[in-house]
PDB file with one MODEL, atoms N, CA, C and O in Angstrom:
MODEL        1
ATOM      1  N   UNK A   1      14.737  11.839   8.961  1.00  0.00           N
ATOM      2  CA  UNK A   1      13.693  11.893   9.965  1.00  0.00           C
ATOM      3  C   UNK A   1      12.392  11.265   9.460  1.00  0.00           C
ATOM      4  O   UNK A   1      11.727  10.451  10.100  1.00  0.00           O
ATOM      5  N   UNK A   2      12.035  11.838   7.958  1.00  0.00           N
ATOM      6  CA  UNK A   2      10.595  10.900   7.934  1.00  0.00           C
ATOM      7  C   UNK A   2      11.088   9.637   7.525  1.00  0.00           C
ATOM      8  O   UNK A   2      10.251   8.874   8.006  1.00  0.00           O
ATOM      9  N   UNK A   3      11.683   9.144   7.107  1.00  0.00           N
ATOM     10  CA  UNK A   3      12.441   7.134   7.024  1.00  0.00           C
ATOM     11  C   UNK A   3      11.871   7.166   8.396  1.00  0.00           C
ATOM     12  O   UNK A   3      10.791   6.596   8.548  1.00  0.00           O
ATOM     13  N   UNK A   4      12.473   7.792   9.502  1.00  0.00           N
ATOM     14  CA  UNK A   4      12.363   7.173  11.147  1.00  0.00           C
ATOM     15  C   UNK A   4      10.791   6.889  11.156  1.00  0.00           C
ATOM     16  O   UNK A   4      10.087   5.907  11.391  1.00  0.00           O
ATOM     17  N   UNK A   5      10.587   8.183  10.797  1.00  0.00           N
ATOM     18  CA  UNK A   5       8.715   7.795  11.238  1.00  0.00           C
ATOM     19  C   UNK A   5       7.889   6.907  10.618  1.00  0.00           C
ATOM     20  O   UNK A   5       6.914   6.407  11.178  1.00  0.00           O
ATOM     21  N   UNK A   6       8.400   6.556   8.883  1.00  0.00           N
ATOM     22  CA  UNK A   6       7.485   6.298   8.164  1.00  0.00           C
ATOM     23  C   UNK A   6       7.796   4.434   8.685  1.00  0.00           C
ATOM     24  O   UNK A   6       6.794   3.718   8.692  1.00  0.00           O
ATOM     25  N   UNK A   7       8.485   4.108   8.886  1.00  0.00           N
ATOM     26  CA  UNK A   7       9.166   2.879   9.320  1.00  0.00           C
ATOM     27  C   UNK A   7       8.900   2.242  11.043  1.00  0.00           C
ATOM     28  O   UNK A   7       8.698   1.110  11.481  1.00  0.00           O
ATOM     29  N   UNK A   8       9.029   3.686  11.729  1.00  0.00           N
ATOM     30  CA  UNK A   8       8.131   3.097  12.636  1.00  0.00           C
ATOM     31  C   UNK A   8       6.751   3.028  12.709  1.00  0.00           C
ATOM     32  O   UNK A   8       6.131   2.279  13.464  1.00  0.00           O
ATOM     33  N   UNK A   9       6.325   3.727  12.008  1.00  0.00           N
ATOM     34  CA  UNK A   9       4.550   3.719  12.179  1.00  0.00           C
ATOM     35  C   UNK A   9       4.343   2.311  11.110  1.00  0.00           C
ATOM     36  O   UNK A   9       3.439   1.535  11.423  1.00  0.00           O
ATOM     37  N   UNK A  10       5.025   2.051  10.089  1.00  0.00           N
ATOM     38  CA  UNK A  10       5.090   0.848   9.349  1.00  0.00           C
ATOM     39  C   UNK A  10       5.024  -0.630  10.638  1.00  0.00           C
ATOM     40  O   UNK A  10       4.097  -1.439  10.699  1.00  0.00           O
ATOM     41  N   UNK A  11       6.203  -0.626  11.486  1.00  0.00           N
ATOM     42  CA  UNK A  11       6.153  -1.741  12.346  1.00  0.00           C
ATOM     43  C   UNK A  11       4.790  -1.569  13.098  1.00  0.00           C
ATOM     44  O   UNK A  11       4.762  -2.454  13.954  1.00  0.00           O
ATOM     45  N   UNK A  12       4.088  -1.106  13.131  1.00  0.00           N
ATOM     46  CA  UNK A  12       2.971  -1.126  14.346  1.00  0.00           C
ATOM     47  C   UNK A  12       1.783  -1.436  13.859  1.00  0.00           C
ATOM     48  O   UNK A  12       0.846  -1.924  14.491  1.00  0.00           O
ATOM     49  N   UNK A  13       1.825  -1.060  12.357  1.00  0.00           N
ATOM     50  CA  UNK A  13       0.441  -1.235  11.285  1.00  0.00           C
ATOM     51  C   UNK A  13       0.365  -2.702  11.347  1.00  0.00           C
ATOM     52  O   UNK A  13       1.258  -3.545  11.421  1.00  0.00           O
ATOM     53  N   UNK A  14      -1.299  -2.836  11.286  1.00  0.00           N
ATOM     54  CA  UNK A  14      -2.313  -4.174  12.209  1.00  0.00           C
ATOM     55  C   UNK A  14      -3.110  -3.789  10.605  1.00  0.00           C
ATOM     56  O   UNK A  14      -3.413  -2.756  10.008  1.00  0.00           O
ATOM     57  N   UNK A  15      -3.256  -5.683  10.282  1.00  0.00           N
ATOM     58  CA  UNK A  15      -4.102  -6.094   9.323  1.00  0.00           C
ATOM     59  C   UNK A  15      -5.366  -4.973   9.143  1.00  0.00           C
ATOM     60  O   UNK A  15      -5.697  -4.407   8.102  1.00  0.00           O
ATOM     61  N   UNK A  16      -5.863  -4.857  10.266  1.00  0.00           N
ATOM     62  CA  UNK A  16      -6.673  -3.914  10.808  1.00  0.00           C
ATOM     63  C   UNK A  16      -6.860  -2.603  10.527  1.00  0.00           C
ATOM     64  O   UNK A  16      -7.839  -1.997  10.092  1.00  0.00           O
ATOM     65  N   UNK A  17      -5.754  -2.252  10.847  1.00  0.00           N
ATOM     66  CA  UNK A  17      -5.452  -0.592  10.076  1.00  0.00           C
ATOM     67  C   UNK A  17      -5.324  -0.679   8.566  1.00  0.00           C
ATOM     68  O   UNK A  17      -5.797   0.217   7.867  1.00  0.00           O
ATOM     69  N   UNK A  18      -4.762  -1.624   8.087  1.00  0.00           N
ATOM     70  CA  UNK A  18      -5.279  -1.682   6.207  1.00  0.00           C
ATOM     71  C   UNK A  18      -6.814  -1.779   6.043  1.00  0.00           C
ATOM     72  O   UNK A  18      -7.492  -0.924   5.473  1.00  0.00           O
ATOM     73  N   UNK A  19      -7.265  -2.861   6.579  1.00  0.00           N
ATOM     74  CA  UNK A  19      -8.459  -3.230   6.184  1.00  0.00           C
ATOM     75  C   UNK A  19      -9.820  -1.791   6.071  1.00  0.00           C
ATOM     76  O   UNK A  19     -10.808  -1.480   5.406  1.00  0.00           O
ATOM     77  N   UNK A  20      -9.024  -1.328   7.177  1.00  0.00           N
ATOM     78  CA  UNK A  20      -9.644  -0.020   7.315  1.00  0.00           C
ATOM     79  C   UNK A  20      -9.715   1.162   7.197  1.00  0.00           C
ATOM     80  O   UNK A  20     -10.595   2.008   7.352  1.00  0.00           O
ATOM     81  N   UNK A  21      -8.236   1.146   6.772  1.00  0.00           N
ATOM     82  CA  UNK A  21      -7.830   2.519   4.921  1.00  0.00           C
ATOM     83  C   UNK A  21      -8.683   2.079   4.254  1.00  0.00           C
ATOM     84  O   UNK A  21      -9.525   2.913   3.922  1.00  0.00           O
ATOM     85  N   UNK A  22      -8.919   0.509   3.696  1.00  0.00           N
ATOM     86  CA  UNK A  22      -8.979  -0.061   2.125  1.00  0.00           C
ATOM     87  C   UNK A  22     -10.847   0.407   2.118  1.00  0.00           C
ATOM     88  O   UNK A  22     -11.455   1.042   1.256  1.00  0.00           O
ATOM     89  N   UNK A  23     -11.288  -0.103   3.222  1.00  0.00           N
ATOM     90  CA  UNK A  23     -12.730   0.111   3.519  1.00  0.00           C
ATOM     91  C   UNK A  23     -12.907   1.684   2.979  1.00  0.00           C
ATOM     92  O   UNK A  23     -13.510   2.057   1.973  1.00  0.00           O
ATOM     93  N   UNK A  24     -12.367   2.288   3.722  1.00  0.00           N
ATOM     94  CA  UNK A  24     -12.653   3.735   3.814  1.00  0.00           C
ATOM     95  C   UNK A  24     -12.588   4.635   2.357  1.00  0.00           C
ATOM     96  O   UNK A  24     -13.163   5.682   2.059  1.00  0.00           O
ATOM     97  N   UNK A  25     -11.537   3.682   1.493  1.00  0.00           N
ATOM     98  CA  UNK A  25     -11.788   4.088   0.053  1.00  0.00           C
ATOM     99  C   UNK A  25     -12.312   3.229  -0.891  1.00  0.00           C
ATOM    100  O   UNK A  25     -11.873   3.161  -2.039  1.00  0.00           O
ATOM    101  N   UNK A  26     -13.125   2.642  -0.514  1.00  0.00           N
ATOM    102  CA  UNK A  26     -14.140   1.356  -1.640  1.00  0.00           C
ATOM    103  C   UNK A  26     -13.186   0.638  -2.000  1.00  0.00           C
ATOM    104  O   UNK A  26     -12.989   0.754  -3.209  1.00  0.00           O
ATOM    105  N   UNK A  27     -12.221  -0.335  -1.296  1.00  0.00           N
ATOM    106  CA  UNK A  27     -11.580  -1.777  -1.628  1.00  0.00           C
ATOM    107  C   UNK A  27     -12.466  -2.253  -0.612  1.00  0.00           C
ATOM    108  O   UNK A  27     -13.034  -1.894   0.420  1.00  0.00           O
ATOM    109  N   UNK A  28     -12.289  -3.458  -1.559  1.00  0.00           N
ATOM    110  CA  UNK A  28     -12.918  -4.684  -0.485  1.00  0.00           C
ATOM    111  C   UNK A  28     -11.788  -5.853  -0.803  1.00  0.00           C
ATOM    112  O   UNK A  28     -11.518  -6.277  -1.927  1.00  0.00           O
ATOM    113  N   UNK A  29     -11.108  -6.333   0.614  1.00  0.00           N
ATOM    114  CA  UNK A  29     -10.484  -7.295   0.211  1.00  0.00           C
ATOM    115  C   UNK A  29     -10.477  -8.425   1.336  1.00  0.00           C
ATOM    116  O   UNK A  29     -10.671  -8.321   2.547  1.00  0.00           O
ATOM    117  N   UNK A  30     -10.192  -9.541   0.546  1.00  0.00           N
ATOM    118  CA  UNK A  30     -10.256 -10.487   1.395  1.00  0.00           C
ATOM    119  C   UNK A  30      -8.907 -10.905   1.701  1.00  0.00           C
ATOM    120  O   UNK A  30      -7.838 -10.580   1.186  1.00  0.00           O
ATOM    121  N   UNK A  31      -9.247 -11.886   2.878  1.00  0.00           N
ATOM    122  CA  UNK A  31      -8.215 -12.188   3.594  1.00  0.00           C
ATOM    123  C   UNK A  31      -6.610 -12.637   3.383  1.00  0.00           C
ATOM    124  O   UNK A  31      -5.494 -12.306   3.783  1.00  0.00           O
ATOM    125  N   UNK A  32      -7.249 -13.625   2.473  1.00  0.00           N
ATOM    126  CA  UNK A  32      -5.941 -13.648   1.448  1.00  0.00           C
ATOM    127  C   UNK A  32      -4.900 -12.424   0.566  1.00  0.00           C
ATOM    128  O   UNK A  32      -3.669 -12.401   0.556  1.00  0.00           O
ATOM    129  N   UNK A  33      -5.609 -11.711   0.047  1.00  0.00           N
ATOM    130  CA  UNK A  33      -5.469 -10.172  -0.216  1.00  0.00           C
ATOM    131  C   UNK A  33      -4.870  -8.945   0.518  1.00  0.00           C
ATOM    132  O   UNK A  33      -4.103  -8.044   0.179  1.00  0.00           O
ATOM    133  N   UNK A  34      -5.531  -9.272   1.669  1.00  0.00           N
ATOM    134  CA  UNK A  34      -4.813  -8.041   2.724  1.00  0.00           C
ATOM    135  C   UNK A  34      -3.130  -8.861   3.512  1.00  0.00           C
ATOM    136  O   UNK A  34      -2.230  -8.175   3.998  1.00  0.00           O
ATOM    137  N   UNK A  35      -3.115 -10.015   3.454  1.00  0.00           N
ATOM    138  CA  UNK A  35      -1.757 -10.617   4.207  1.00  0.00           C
ATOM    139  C   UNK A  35      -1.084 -10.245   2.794  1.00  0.00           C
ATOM    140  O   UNK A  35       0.077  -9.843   2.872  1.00  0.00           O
ATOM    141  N   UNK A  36      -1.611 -10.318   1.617  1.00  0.00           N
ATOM    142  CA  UNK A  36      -0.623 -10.200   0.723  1.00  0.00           C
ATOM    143  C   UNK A  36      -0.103  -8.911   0.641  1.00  0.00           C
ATOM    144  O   UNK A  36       1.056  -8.715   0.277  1.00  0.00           O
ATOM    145  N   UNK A  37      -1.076  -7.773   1.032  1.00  0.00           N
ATOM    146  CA  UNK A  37      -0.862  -6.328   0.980  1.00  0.00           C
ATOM    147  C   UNK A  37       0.155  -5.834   1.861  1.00  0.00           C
ATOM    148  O   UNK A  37       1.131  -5.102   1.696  1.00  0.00           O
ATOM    149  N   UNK A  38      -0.514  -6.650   3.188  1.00  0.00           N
ATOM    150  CA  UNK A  38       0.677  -6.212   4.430  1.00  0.00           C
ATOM    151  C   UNK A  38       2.080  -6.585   4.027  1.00  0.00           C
ATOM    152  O   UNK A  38       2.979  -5.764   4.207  1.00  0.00           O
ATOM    153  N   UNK A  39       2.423  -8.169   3.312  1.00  0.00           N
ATOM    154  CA  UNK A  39       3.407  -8.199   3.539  1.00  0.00           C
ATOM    155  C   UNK A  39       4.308  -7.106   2.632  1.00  0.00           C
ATOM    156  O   UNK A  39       5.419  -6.584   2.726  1.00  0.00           O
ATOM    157  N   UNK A  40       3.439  -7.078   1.918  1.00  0.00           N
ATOM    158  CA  UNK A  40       4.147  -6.034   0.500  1.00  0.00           C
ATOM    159  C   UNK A  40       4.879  -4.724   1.420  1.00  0.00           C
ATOM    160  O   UNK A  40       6.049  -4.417   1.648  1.00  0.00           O
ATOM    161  N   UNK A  41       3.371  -4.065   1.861  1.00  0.00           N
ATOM    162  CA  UNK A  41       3.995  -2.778   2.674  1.00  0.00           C
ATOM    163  C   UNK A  41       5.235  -2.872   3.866  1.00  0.00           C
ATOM    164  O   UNK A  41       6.135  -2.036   3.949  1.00  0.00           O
ATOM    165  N   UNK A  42       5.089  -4.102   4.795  1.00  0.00           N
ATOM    166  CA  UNK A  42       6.693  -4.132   5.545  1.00  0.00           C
ATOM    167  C   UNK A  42       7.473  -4.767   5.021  1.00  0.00           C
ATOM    168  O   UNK A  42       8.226  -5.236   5.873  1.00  0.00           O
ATOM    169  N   UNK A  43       7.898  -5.249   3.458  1.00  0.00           N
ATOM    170  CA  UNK A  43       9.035  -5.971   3.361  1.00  0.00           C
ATOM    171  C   UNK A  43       9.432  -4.660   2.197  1.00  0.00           C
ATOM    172  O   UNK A  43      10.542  -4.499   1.690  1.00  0.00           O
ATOM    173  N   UNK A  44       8.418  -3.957   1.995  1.00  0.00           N
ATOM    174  CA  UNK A  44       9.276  -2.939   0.549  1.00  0.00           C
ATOM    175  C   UNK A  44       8.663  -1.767   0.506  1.00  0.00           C
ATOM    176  O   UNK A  44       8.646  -1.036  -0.484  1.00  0.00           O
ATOM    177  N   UNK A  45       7.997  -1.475   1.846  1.00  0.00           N
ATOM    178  CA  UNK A  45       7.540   0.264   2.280  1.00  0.00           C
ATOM    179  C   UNK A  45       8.449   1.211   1.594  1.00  0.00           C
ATOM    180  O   UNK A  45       7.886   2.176   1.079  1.00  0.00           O
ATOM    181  N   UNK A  46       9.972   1.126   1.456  1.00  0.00           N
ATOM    182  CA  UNK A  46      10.649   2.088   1.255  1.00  0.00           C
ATOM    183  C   UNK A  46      10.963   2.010  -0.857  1.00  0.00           C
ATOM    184  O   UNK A  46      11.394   2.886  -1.606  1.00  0.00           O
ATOM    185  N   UNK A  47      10.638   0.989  -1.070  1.00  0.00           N
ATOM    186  CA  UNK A  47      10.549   1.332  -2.565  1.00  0.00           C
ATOM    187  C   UNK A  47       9.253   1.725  -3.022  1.00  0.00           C
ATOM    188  O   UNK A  47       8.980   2.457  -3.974  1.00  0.00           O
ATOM    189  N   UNK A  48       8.373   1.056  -2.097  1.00  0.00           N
ATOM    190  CA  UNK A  48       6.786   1.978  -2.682  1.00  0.00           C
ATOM    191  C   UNK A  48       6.825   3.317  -2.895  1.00  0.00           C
ATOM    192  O   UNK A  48       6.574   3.983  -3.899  1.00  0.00           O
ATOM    193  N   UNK A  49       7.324   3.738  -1.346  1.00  0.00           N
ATOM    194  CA  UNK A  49       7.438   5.477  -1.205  1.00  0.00           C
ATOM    195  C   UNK A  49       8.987   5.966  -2.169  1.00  0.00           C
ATOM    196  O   UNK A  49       8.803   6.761  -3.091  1.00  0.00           O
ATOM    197  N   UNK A  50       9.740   5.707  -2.033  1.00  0.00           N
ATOM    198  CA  UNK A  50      11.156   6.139  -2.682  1.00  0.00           C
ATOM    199  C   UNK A  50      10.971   5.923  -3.916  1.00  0.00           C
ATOM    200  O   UNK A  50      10.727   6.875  -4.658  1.00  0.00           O
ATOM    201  N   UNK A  51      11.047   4.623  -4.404  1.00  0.00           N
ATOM    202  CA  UNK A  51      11.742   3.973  -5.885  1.00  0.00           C
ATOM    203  C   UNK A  51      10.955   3.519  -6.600  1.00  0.00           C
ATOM    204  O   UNK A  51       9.816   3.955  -6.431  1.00  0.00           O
ATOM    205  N   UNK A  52      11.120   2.584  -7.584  1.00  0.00           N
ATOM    206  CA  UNK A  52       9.957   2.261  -8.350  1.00  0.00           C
ATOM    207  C   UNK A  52       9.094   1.019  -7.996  1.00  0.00           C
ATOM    208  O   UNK A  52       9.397  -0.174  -7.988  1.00  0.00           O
ATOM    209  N   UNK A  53       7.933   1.651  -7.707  1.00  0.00           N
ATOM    210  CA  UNK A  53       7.043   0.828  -7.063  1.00  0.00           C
ATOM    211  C   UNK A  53       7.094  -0.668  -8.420  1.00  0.00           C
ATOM    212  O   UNK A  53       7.276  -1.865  -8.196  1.00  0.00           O
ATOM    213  N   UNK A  54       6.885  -0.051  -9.600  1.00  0.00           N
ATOM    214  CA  UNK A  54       6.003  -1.099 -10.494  1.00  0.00           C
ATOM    215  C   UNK A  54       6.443  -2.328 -10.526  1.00  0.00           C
ATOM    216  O   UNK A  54       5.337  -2.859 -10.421  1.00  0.00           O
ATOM    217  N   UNK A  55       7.125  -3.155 -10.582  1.00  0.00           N
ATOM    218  CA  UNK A  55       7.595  -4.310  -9.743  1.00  0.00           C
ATOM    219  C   UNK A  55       6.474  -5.250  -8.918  1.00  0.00           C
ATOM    220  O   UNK A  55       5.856  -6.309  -9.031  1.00  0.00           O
ATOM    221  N   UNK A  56       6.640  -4.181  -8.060  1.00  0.00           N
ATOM    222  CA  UNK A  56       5.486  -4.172  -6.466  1.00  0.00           C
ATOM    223  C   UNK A  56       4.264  -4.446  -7.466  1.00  0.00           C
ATOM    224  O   UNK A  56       4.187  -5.616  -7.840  1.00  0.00           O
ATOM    225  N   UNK A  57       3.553  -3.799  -7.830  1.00  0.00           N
ATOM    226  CA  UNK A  57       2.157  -3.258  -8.412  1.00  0.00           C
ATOM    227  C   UNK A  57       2.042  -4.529  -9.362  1.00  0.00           C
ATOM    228  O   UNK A  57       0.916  -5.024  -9.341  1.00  0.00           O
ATOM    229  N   UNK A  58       3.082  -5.252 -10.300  1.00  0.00           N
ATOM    230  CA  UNK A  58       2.824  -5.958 -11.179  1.00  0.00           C
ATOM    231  C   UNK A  58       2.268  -6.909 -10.665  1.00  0.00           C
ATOM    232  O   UNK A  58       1.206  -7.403 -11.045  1.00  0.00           O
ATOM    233  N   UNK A  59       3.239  -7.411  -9.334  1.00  0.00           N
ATOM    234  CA  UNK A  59       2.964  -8.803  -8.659  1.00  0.00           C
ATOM    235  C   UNK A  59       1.501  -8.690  -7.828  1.00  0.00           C
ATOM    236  O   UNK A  59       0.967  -9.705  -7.384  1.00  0.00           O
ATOM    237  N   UNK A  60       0.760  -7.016  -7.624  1.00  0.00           N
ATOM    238  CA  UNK A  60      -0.268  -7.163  -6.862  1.00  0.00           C
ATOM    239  C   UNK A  60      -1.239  -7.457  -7.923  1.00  0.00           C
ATOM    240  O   UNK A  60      -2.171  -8.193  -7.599  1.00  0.00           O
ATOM    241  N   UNK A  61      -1.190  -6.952  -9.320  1.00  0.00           N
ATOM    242  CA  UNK A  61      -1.896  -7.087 -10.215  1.00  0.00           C
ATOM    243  C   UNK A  61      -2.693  -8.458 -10.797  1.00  0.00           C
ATOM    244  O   UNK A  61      -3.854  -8.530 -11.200  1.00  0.00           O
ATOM    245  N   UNK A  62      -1.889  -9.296 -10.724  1.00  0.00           N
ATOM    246  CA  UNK A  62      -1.575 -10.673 -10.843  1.00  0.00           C
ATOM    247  C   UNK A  62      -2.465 -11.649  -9.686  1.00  0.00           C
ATOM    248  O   UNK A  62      -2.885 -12.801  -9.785  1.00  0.00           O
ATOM    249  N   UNK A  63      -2.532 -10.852  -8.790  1.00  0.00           N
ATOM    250  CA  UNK A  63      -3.028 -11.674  -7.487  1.00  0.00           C
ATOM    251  C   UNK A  63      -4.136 -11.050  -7.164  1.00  0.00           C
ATOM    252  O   UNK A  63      -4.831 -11.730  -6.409  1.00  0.00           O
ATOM    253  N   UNK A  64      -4.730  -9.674  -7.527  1.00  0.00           N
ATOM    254  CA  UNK A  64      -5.814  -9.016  -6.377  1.00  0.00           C
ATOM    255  C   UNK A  64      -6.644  -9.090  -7.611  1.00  0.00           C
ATOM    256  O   UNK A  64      -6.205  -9.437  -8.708  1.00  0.00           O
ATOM    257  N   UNK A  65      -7.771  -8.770  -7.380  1.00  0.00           N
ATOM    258  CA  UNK A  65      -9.431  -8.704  -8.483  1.00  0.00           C
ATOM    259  C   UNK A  65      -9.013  -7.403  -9.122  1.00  0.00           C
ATOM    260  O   UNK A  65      -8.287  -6.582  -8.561  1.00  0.00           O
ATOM    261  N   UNK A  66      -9.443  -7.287 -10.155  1.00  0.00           N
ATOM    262  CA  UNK A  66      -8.612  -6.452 -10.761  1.00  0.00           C
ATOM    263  C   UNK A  66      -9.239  -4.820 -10.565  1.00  0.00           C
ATOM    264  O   UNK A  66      -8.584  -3.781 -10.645  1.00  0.00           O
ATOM    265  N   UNK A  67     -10.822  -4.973 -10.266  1.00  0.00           N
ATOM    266  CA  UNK A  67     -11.431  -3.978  -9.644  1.00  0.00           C
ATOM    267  C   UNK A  67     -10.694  -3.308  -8.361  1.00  0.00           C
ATOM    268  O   UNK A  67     -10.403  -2.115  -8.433  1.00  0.00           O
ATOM    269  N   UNK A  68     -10.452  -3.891  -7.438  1.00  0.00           N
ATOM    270  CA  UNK A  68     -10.093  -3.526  -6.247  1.00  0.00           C
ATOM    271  C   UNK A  68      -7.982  -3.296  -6.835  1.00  0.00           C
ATOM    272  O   UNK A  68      -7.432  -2.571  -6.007  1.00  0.00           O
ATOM    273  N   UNK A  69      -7.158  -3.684  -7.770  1.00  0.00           N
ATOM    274  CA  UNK A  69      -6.277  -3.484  -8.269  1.00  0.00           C
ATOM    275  C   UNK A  69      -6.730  -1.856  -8.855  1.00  0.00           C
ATOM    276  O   UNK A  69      -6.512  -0.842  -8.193  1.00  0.00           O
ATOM    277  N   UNK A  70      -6.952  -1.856  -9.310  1.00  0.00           N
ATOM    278  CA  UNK A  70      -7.084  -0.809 -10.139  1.00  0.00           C
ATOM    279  C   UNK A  70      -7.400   0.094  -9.100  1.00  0.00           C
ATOM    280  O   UNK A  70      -6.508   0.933  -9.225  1.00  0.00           O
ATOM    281  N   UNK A  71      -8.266   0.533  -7.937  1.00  0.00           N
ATOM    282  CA  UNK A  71      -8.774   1.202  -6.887  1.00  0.00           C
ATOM    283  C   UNK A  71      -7.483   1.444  -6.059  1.00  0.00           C
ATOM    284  O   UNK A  71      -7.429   2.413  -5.301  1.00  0.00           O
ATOM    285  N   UNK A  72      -6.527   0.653  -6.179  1.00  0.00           N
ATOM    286  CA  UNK A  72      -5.199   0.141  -5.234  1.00  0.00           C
ATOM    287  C   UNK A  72      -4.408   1.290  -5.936  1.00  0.00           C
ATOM    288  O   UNK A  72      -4.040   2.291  -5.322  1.00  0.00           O
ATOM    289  N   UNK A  73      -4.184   1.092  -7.191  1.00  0.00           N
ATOM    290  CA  UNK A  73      -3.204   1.771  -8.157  1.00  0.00           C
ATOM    291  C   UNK A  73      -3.402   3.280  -8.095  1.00  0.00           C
ATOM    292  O   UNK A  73      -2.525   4.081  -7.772  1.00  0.00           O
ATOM    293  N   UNK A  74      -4.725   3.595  -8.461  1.00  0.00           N
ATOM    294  CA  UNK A  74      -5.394   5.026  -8.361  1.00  0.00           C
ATOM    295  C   UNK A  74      -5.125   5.309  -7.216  1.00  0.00           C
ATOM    296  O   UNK A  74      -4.479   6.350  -7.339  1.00  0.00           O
ATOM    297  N   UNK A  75      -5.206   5.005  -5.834  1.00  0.00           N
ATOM    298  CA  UNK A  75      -4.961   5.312  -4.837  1.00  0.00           C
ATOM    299  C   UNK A  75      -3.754   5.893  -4.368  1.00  0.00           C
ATOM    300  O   UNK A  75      -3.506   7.009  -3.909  1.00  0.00           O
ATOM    301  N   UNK A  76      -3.071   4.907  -4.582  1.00  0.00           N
ATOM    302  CA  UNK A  76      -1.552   4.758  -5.051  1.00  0.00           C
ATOM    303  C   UNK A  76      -0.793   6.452  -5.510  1.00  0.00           C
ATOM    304  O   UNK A  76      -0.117   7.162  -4.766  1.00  0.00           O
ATOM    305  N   UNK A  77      -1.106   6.668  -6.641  1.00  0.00           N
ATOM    306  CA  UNK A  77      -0.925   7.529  -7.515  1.00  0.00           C
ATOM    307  C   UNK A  77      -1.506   8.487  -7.161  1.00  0.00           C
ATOM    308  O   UNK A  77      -0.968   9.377  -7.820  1.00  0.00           O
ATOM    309  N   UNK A  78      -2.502   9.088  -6.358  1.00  0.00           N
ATOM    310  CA  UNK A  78      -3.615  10.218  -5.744  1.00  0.00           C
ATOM    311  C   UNK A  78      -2.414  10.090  -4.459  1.00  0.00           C
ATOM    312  O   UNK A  78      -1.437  10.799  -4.698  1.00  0.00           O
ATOM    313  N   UNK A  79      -2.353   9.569  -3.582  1.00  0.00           N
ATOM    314  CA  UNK A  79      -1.278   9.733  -2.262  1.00  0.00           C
ATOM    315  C   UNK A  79       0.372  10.388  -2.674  1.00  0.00           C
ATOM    316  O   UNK A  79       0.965  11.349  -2.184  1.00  0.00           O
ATOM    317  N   UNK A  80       0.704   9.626  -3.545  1.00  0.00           N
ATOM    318  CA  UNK A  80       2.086   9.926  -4.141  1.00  0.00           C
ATOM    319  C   UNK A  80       2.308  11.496  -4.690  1.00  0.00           C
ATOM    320  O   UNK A  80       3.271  12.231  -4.470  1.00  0.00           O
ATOM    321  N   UNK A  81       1.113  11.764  -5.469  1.00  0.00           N
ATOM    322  CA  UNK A  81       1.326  13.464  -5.590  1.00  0.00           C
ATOM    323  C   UNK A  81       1.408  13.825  -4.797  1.00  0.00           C
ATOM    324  O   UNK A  81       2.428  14.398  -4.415  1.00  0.00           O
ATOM    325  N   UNK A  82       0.106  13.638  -3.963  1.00  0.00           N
ATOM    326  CA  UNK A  82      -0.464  14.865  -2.954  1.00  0.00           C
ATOM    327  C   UNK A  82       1.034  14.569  -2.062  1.00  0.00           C
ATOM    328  O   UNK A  82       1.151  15.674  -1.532  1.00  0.00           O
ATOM    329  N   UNK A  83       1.945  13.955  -1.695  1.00  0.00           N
ATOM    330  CA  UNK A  83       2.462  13.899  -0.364  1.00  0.00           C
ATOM    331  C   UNK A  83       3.759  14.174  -1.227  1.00  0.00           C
ATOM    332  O   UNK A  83       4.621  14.485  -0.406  1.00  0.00           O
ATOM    333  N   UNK A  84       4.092  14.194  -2.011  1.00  0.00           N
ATOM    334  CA  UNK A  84       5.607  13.795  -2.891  1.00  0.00           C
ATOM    335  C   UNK A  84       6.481  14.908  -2.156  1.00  0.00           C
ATOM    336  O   UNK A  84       7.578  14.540  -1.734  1.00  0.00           O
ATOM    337  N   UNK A  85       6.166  16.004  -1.997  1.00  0.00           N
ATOM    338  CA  UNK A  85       6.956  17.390  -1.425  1.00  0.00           C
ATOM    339  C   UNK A  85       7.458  16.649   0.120  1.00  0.00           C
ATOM    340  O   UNK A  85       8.602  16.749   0.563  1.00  0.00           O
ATOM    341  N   UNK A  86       6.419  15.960   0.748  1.00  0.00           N
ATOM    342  CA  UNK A  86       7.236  15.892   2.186  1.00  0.00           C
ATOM    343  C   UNK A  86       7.892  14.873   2.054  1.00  0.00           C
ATOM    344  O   UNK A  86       8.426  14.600   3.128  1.00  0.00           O
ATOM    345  N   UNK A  87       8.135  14.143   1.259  1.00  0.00           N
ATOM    346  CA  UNK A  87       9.249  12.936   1.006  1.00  0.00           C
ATOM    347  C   UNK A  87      10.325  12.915   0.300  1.00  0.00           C
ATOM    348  O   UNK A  87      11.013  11.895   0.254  1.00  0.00           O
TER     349      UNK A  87
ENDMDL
END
């Protein structure tokens, strides 16, 4: 049941709705940055949340400012506890 939800609320998420998580916790990213984010989250949503992200994280590492990387990661890791029980 949460795969169903987390996957559909995944298809509906708008550049927009990142930009405006990322805002809301001191990322700033640019444009280039957030298409790279989105695509990350709908092509491998289910290994972020399930499996091992670091893979994922290496290749964002590599590409995002490393300030706003690092803000990404922490984030990352602060969501994953707090939610780990309902997943």
């Amino acid at each position: 049941m949460n795969e169903f939800l987390i996957k559909n609320y995944i298809s509906r998420l708008t550049q927009d709705d990142i930009n405006g998580f990322a805002k809301k916790h001191g990322i700033d990213l640019n444009e280039d940055e957030l298409k790279l984010i989105e695509q990350h989250i709908r092509k491998d949503w289910h290994t972020i949340i399930y499996g091992n992200p670091r893979p994922i994280l290496d290749n964002l590492k590599t590409k995002l400012k490393n300030n706003e990387y690092q803000k990404i990661e922490n984030l990352y890791v602060e969501f994953k506890n707090k939610y780990k029980n309902y997943l």
